[in-house]
C-alpha positions as CSV (number, residue, x, y, z in Angstrom):
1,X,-134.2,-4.0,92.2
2,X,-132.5,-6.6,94.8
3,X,-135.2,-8.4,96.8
4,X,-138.7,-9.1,96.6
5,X,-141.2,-6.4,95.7
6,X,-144.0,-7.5,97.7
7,X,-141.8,-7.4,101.1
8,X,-140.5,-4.4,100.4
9,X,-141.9,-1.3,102.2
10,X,-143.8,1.6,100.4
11,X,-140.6,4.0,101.2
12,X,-138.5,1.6,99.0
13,X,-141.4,1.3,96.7
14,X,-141.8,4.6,95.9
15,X,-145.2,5.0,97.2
16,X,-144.1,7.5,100.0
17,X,-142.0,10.0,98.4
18,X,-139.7,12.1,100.0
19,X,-140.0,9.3,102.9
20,X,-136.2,7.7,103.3
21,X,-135.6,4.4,103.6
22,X,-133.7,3.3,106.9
23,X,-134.2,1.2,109.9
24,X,-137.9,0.9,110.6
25,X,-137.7,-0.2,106.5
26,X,-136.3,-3.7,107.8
27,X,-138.7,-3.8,110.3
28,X,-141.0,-3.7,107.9
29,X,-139.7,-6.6,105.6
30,X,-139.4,-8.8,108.8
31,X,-142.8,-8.1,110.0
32,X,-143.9,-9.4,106.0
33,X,-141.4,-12.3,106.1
34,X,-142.6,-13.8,108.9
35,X,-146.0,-12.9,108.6
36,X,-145.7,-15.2,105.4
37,X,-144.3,-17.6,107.1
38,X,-146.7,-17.9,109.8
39,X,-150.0,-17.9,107.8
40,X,-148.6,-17.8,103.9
41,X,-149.4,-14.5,103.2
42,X,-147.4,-10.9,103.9
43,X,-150.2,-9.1,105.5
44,X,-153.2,-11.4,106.7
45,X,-156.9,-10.0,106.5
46,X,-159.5,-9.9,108.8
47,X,-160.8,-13.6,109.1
48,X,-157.0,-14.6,110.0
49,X,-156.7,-11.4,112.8
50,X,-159.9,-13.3,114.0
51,X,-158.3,-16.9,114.0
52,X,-154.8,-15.5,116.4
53,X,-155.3,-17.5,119.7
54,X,-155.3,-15.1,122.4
55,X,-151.7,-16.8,123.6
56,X,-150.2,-15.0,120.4
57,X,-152.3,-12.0,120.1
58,X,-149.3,-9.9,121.3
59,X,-147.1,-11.5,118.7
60,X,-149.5,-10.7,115.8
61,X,-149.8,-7.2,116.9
62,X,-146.3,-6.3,117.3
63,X,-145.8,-7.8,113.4
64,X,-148.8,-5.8,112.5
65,X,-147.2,-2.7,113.8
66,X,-144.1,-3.8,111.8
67,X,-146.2,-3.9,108.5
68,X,-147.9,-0.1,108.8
69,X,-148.1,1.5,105.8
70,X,-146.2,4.7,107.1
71,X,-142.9,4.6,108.7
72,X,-143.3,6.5,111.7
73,X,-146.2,4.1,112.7
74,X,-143.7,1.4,112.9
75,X,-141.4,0.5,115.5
76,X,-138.5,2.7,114.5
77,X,-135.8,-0.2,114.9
78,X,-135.3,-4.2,116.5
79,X,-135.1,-3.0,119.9
C-alpha cells in the first residue's frame, strides 16, 4: 500500500467493490488533505461544520462534496 490509509478513498480501500478507482479518487484525497490541514482532522464533525464563517461556507462545502463516501457523489474531476 503507497500512501496514507486514512486519505485514501473507500474505492481504493476496498470498501466499494466493484467501484474503480480513477479521477474523482484524487478528488477525494485532496478534499481529506486539506481538510486536515485546515482543522486537523480528514473529515470534520458537526460542531466544526457549525464553527465555518459564512465567508468560507462555500469552501467547506465543495471539500465536503470531495469527501462523499460514494464516488459519483463527488465531483468527478478538478475542474
Amino acid at each position: 500500500v503507497v500512501g496514507t490509509m486514512r486519505f485514501a478513498p473507500p474505492e481504493q480501500r476496498g470498501e466499494l467493490l466493484g467501484d474503480r478507482v480513477g479521477r474523482w479518487s484524487d478528488v477525494y484525497g485532496f478534499g481529506r488533505t486539506f481538510l486536515h490541514a485546515w482543522f486537523g482532522v480528514p473529515q470534520p464533525g458537526k460542531k466544526v461544520r457549525a464553527g465555518v464563517a459564512d465567508a468560507w461556507r462555500p469552501l467547506f462545502d465543495l471539500l465536503e462534496e470531495c469527501v462523499e463516501h460514494e464516488p459519483t457523489d463527488r465531483p468527478q474531476d478538478f475542474e
